[in-house]
ROGU-285490 format. One record per atom (N, C-alpha, C, O): residue in one letter; chain; x, y negated, z. Coordinates in steps of 0.001 Angstrom, whole numbers, plus 500000, padded with zeros to 6 digits. Atoms other than C-alpha are relative to their C-alpha. Layout:
BEGIN
{resn=A	chain=A	east=X	north=Y	up=Z}
...
This chain:
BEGIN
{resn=X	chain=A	east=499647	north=500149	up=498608}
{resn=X	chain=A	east=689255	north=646578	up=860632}
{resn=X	chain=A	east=500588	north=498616	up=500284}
{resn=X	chain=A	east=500044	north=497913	up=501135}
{resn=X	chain=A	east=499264	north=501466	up=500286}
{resn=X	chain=A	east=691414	north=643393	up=860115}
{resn=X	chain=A	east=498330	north=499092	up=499894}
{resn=X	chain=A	east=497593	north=498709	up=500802}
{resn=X	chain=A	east=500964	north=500806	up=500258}
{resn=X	chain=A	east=688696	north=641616	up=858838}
{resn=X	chain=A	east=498603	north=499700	up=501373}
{resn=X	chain=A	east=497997	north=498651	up=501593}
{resn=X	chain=A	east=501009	north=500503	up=498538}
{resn=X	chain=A	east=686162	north=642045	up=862313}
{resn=X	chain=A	east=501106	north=499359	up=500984}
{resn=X	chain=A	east=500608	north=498333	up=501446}
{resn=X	chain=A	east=499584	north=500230	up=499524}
{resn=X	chain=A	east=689081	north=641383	up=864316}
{resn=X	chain=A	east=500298	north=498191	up=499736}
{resn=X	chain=A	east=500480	north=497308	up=500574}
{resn=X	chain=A	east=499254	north=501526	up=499963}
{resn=X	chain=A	east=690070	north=637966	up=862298}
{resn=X	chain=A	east=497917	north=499406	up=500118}
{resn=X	chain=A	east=497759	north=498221	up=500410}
{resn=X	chain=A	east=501275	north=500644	up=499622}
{resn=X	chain=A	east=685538	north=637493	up=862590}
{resn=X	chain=A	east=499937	north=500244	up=501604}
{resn=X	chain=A	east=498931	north=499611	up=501922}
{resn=X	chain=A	east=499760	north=500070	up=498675}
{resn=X	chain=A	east=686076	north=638057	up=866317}
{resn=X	chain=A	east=500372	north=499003	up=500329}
{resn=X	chain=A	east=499561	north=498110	up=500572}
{resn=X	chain=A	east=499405	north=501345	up=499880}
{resn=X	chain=A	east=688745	north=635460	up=866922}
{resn=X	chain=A	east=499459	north=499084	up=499339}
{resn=X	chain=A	east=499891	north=498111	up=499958}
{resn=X	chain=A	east=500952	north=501226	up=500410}
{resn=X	chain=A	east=686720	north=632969	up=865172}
{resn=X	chain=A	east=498771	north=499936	up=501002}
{resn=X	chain=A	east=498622	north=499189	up=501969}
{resn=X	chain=A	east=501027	north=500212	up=498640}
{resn=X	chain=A	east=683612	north=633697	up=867032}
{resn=X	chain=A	east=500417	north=499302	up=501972}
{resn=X	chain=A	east=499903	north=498496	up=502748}
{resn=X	chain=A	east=499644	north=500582	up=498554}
{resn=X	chain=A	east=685719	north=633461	up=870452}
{resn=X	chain=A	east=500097	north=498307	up=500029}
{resn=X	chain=A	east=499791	north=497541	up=500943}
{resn=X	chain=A	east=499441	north=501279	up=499404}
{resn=X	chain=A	east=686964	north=630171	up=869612}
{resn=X	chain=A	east=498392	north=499091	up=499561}
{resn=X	chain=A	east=497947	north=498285	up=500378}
{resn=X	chain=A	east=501356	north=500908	up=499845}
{resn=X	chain=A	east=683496	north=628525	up=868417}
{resn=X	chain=A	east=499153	north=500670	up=501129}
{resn=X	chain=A	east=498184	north=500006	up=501497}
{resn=X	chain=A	east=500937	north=499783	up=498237}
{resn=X	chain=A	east=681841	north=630183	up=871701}
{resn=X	chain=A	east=500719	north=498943	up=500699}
{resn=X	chain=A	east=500171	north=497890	up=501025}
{resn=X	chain=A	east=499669	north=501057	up=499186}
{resn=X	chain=A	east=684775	north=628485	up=873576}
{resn=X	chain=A	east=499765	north=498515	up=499778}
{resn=X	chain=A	east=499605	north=497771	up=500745}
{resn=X	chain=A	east=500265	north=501588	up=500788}
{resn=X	chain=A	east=684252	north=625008	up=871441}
{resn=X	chain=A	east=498616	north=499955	up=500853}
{resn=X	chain=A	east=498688	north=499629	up=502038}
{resn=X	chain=A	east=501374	north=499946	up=499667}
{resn=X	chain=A	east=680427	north=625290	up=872136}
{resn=X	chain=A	east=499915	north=499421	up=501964}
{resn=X	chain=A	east=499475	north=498415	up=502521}
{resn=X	chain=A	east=499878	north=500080	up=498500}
{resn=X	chain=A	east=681222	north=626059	up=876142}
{resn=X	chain=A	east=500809	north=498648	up=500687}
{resn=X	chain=A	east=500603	north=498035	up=501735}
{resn=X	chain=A	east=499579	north=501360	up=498999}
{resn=X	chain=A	east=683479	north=623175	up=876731}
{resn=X	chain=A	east=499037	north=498594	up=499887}
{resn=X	chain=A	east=498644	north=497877	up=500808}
{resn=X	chain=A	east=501441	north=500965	up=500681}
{resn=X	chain=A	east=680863	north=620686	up=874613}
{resn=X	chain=A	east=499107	north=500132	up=501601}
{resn=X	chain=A	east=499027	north=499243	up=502448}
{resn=X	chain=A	east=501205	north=500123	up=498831}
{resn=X	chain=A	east=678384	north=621575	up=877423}
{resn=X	chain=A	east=500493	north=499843	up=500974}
{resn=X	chain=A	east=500241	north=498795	up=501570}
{resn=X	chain=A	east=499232	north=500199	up=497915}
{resn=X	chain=A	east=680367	north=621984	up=880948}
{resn=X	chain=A	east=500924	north=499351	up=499955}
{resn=X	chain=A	east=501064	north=498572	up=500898}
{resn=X	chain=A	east=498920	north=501403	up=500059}
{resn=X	chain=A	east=683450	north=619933	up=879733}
{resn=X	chain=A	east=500971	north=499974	up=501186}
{resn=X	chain=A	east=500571	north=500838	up=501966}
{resn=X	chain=A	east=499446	north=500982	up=499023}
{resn=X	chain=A	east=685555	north=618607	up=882156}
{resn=X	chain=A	east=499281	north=499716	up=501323}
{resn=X	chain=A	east=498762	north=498605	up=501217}
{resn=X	chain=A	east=500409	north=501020	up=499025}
{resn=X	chain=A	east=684126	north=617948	up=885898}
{resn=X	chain=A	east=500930	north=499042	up=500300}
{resn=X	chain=A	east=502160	north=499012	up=500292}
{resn=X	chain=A	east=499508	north=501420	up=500010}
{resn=X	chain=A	east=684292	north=614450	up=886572}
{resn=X	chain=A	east=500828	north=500124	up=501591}
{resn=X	chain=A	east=501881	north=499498	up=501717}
{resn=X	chain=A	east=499146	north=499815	up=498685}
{resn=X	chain=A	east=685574	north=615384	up=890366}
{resn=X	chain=A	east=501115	north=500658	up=500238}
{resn=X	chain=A	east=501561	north=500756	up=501381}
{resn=X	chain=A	east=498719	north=499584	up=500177}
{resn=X	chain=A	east=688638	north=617064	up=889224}
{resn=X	chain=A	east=500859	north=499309	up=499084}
{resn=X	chain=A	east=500738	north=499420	up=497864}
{resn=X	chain=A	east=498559	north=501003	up=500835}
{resn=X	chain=A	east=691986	north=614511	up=888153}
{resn=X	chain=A	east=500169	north=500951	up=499135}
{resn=X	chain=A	east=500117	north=502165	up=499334}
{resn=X	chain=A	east=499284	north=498717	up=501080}
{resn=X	chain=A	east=693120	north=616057	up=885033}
{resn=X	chain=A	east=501569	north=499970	up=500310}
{resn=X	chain=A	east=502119	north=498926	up=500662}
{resn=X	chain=A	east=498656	north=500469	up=499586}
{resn=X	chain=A	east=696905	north=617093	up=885565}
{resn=X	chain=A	east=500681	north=499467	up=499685}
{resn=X	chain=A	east=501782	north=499478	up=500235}
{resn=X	chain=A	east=499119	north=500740	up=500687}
{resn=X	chain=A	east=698167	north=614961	up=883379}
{resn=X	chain=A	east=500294	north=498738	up=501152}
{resn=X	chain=A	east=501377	north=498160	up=501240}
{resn=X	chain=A	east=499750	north=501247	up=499155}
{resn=X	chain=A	east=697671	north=612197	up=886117}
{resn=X	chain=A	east=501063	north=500537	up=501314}
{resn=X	chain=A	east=502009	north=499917	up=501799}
{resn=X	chain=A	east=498583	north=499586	up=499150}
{resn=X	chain=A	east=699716	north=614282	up=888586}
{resn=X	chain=A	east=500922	north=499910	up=499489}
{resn=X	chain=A	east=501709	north=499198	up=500112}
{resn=X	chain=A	east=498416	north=500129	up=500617}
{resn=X	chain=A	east=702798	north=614646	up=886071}
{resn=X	chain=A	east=500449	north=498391	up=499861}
{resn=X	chain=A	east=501522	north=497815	up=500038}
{resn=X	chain=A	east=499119	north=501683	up=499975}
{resn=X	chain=A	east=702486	north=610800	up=885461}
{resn=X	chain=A	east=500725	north=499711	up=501044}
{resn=X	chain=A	east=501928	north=499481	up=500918}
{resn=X	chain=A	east=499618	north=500272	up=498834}
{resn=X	chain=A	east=702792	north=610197	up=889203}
{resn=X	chain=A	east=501512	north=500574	up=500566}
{resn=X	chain=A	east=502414	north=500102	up=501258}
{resn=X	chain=A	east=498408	north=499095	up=499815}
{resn=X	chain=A	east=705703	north=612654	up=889424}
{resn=X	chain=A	east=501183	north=499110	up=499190}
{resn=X	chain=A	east=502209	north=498566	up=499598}
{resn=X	chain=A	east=498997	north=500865	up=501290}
{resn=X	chain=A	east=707450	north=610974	up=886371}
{resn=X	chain=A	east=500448	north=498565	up=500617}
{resn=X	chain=A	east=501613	north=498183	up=500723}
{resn=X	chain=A	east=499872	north=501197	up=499254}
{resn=X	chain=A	east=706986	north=607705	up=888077}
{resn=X	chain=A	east=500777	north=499643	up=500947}
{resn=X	chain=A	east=501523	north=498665	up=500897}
{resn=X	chain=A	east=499722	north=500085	up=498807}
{resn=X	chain=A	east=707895	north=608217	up=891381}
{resn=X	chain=A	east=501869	north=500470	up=499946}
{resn=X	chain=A	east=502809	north=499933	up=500532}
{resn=X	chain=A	east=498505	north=499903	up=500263}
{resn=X	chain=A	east=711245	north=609870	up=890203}
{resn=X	chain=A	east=501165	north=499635	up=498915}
{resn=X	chain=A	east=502298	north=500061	up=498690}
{resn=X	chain=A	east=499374	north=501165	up=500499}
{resn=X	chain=A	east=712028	north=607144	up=887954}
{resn=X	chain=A	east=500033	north=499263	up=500455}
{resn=X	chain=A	east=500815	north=498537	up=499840}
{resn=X	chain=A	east=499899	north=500644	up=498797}
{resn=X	chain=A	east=711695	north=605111	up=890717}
{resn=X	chain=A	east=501308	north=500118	up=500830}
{resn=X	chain=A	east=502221	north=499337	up=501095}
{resn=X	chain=A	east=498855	north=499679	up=499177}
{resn=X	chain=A	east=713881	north=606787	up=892659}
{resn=X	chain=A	east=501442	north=500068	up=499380}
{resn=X	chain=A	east=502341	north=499342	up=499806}
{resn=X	chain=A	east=499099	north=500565	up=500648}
{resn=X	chain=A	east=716475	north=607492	up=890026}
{resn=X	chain=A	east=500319	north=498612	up=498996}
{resn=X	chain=A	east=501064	north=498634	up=498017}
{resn=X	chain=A	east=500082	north=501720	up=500362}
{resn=X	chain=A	east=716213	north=603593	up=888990}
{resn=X	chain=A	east=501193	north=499636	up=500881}
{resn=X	chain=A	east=502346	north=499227	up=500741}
{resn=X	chain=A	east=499070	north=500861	up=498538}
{resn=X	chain=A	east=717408	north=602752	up=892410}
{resn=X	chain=A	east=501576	north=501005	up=500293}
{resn=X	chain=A	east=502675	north=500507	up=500536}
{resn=X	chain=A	east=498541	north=499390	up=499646}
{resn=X	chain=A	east=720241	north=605348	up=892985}
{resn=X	chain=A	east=501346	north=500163	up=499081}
{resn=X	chain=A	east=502529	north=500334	up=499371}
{resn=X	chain=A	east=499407	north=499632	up=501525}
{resn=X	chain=A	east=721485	north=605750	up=889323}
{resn=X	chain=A	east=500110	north=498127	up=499320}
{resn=X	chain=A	east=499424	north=497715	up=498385}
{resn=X	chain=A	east=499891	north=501117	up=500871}
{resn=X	chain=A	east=722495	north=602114	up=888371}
{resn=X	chain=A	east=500863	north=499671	up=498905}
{resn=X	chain=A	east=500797	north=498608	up=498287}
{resn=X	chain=A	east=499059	north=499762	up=501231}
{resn=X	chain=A	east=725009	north=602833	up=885842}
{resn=X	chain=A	east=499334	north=500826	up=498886}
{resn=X	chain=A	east=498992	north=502004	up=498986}
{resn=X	chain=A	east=500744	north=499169	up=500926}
{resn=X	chain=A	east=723443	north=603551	up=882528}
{resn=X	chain=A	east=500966	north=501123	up=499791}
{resn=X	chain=A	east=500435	north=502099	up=500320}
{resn=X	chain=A	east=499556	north=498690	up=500094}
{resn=X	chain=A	east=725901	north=606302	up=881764}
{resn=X	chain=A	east=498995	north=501263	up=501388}
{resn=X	chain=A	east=498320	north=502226	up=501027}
{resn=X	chain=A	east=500399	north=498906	up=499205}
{resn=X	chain=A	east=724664	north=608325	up=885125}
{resn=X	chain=A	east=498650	north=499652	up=499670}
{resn=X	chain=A	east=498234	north=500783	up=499420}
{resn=X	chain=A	east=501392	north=499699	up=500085}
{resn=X	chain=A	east=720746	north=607370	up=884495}
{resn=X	chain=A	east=499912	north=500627	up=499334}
{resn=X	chain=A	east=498993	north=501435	up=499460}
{resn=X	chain=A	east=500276	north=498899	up=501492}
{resn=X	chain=A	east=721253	north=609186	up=881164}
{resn=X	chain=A	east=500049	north=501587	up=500453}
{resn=X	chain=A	east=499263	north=502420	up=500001}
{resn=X	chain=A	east=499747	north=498725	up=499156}
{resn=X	chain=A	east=722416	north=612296	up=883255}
{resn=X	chain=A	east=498772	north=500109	up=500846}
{resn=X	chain=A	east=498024	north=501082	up=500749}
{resn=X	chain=A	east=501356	north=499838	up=498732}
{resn=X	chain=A	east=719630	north=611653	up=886138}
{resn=X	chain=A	east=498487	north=500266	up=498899}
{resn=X	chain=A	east=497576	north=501081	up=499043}
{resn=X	chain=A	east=501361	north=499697	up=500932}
{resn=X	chain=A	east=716975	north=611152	up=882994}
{resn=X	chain=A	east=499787	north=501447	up=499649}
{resn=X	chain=A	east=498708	north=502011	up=499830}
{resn=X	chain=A	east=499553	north=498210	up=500397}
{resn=X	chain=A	east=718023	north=614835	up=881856}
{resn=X	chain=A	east=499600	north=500883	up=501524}
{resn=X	chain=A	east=498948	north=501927	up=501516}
{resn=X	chain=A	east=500342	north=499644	up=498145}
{resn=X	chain=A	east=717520	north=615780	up=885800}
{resn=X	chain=A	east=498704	north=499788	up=499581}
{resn=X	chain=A	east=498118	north=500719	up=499029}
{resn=X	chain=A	east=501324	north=500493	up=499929}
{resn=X	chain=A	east=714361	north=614041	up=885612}
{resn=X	chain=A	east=499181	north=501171	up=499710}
{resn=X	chain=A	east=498491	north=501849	up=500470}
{resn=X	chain=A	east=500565	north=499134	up=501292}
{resn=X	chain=A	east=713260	north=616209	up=882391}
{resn=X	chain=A	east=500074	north=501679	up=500452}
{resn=X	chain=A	east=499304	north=502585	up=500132}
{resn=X	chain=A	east=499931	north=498586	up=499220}
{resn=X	chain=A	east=714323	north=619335	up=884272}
{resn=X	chain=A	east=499040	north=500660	up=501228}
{resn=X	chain=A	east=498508	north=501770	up=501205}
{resn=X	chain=A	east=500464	north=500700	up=499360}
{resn=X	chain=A	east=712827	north=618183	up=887329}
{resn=X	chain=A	east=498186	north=500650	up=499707}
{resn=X	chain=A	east=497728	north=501468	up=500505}
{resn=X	chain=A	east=501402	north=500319	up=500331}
{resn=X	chain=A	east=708823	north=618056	up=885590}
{resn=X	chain=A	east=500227	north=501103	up=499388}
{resn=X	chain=A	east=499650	north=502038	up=499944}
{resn=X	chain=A	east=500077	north=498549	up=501322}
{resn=X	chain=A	east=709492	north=620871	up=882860}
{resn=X	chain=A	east=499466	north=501252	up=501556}
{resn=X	chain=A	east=498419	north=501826	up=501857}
{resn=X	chain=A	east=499835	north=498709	up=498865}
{resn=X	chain=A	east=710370	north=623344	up=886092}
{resn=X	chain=A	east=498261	north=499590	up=500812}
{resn=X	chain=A	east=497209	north=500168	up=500537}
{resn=X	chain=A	east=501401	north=500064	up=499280}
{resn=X	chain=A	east=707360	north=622043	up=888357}
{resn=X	chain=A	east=498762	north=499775	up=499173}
{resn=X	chain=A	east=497786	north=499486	up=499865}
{resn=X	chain=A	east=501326	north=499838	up=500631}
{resn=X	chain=A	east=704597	north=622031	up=885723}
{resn=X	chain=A	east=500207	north=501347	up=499593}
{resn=X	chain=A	east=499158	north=501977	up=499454}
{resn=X	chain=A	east=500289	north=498455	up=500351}
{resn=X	chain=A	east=705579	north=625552	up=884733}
{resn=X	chain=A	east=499977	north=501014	up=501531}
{resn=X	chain=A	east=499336	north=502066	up=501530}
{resn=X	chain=A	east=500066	north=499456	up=498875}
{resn=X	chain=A	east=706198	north=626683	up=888544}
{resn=X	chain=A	east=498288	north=500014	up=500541}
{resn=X	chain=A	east=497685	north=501017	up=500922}
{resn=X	chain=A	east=501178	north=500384	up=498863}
{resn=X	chain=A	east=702824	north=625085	up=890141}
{resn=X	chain=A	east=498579	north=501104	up=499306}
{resn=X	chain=A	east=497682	north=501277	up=500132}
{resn=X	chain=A	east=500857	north=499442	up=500316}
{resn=X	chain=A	east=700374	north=627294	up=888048}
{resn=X	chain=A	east=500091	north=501201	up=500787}
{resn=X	chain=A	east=499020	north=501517	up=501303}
{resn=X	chain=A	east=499458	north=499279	up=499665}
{resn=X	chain=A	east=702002	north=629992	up=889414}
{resn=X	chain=A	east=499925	north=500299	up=501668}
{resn=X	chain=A	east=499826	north=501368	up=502272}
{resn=X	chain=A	east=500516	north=499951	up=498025}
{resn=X	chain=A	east=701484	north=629168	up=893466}
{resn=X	chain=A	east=499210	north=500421	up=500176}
{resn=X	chain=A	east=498801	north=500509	up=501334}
């Protein structure tokens, strides 16, 4: 019984291997990694400019990190 189950999970994942090989990625969808950059960016930006004391950027960086963690695990979820 073990043994079809661990030839199962193998099969799934070389079907899935196989399936992304062919359909892949469309080229008309950003991958989200380019949204989180933009996020990362934009609120290092912002805490740049408000946070000019390295002691508090170290605090705002930790914000930051909270910040991206929370909205990449929230947004799947909308």
């Amino acid at each position: 019984m073990i043994n079809f189950h661990i030839s199962l999970n193998i099969f799934c994942v070389f079907l899935a291997v196989i399936l992304d090989f062919i359909l892949g990625d469309p080229n008309w969808l950003p991958h989200p990694i380019i949204y989180i950059g933009k996020l990362i960016g934009s609120l290092e930006k912002w805490l740049r400019k408000h946070f000019p004391n390295n002691e508090k950027l170290k605090w705002a960086s930790l914000f930051m990190v909270f910040i991206v963690c929370i909205t990449t695990y929230v947004i799947p979820y909308v």
